[in-house]
VOGU-3710 file (C-alpha; in Angstrom, 3 decimals, decimal comma):
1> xxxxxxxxxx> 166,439/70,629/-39,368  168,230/68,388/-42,005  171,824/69,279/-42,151  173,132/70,288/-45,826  176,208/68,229/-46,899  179,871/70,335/-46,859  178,542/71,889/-44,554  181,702/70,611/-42,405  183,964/73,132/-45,033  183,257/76,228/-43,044
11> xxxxxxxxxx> 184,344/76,208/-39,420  182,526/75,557/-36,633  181,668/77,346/-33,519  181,037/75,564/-30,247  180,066/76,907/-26,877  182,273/76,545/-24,134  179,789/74,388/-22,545  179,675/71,741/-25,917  183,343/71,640/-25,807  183,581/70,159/-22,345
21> xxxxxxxxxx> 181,034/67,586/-23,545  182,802/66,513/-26,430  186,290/66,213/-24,065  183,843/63,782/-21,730  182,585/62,020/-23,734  186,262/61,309/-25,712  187,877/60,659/-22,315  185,230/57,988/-21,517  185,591/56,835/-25,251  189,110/56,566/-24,897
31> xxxxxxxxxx> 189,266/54,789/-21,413  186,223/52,641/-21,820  187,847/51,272/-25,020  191,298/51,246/-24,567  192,275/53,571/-26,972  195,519/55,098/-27,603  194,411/58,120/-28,881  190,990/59,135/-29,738  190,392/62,950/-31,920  187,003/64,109/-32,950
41> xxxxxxxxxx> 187,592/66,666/-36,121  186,011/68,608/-38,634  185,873/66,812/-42,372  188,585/69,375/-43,494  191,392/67,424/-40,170  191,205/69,868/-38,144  190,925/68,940/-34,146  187,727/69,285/-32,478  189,493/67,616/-29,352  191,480/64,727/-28,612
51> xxxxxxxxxx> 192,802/62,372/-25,826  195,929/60,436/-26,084  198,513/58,593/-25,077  201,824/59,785/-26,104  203,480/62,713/-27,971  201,294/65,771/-29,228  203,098/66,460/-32,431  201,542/63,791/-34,667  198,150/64,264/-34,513  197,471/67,127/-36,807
61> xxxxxxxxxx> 199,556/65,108/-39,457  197,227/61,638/-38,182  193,621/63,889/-38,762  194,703/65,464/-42,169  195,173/61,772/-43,441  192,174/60,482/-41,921  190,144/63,338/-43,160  191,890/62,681/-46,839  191,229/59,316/-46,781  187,574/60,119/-46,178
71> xxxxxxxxxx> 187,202/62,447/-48,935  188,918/59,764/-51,423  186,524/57,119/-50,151  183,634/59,132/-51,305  184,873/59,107/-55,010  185,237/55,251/-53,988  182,120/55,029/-52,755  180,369/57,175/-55,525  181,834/54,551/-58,318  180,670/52,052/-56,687
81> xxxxxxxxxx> 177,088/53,690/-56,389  177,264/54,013/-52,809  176,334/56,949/-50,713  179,559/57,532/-49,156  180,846/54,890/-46,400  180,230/56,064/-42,695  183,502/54,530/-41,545  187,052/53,255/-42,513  188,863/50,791/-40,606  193,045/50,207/-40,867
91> xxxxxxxxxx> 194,472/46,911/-39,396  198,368/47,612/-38,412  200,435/44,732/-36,921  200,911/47,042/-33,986  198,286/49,607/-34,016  194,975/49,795/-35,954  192,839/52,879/-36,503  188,833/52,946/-36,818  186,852/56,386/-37,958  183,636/57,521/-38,257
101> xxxxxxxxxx> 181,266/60,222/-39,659  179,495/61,676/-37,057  176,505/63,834/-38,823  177,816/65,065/-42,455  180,527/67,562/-40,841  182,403/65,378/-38,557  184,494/62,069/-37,733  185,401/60,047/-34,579  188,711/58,938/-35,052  190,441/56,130/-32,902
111> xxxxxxxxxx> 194,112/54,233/-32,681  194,231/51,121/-30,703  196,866/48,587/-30,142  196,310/45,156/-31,736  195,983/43,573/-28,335  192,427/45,579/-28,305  189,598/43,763/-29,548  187,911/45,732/-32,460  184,431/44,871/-31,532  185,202/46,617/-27,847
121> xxxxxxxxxx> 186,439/49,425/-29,971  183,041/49,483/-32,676  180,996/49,031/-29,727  181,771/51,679/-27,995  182,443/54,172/-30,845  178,926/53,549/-31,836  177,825/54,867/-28,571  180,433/58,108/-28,657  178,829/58,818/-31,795  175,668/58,503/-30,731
131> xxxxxxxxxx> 175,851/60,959/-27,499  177,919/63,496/-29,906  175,534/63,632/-32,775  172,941/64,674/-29,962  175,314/66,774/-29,513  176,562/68,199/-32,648  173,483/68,715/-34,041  173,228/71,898/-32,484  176,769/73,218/-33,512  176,577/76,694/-35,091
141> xxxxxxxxxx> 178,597/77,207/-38,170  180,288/80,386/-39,544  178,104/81,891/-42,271  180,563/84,919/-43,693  181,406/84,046/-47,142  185,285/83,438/-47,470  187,573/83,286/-50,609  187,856/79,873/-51,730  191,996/78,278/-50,734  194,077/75,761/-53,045
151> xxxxxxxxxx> 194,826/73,286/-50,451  198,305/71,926/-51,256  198,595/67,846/-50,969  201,562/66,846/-48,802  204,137/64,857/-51,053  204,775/61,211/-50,989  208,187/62,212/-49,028  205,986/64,195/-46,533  203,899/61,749/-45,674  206,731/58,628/-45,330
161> xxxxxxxxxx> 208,182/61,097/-43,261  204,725/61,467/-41,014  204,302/57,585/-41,064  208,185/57,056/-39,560  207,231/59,416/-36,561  203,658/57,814/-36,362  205,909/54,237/-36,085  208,439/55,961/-33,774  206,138/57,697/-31,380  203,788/54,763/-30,516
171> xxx> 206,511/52,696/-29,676  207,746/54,553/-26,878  204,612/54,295/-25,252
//
């Protein structure tokens, strides 16, 4: 069964059983590569799960970027007659973060200190996303129809305010 694209814009429903798969598979993700924090999410940001290093109050502001920055690259990628890039990389002095699609209605995300090597990183990613798309695949989706919701975009003060805590947090580690 071929999954339809935006799909990922109605939520999904996972057994209690898939959830403690995803959670192994991120905590031998993030320990296997070194990761400071690692989040699988839906295309819309929100948290599937996540393991991490450090506070908890960032990372719904860290997946509703990563998730935006997906859905600009596919206007990117659609000018430039692409299909729609599979992943986005960031290099930071400090900190650097790598994300994937996983199927059409997900993406891997990961933050890593420079010190990490990004090929470690890549190749271990790769195989995260393989065991979860085995995984995923199976993921049940809500089918009741719901009114459509204006999404307000944070504003440029918002999100300098998001990156200052990002900078702040990830130094105290």
């Amino acid at each position: 069964m071929k999954k339809e694209e935006n799909k990922g814009l109605k939520r999904a429903l996972f057994t209690e059983e898939q959830i403690k798969s995803v959670n192994r598979i991120l905590k031998e993700l993030q320990r296997k590569a070194q990761l400071s924090l690692v989040m699988l999410l839906d295309v819309s940001g929100q948290s599937i799960a996540n393991v991490a290093r450090g506070k908890k109050t960032v990372r719904e502001g860290i997946s509703a970027l990563v998730a935006g920055n997906f859905a600009a690259s596919e206007e990117l990628s659609r000018l430039m007659g692409e299909k729609g890039f599979r992943c986005l990389f960031h290099e930071g002095q400090e900190y650097s973060v790598y994300a994937c699609k996983v199927l059409y209605d997900f993406i891997l995300m990961a933050v890593f200190k420079a010190d990490v090597r990004f090929g470690l990183v890549k190749l271990y990613l790769n195989k995260a996303i393989s065991d979860l798309e085995g995984l995923l695949k199976d993921v049940a989706f809500e089918t009741k129809e719901e009114e459509s919701e204006t999404v307000e975009m944070p504003s440029e003060e918002d999100l300098d305010a998001l990156l200052e805590k990002l900078k702040e947090e990830f130094k105290l580690e």
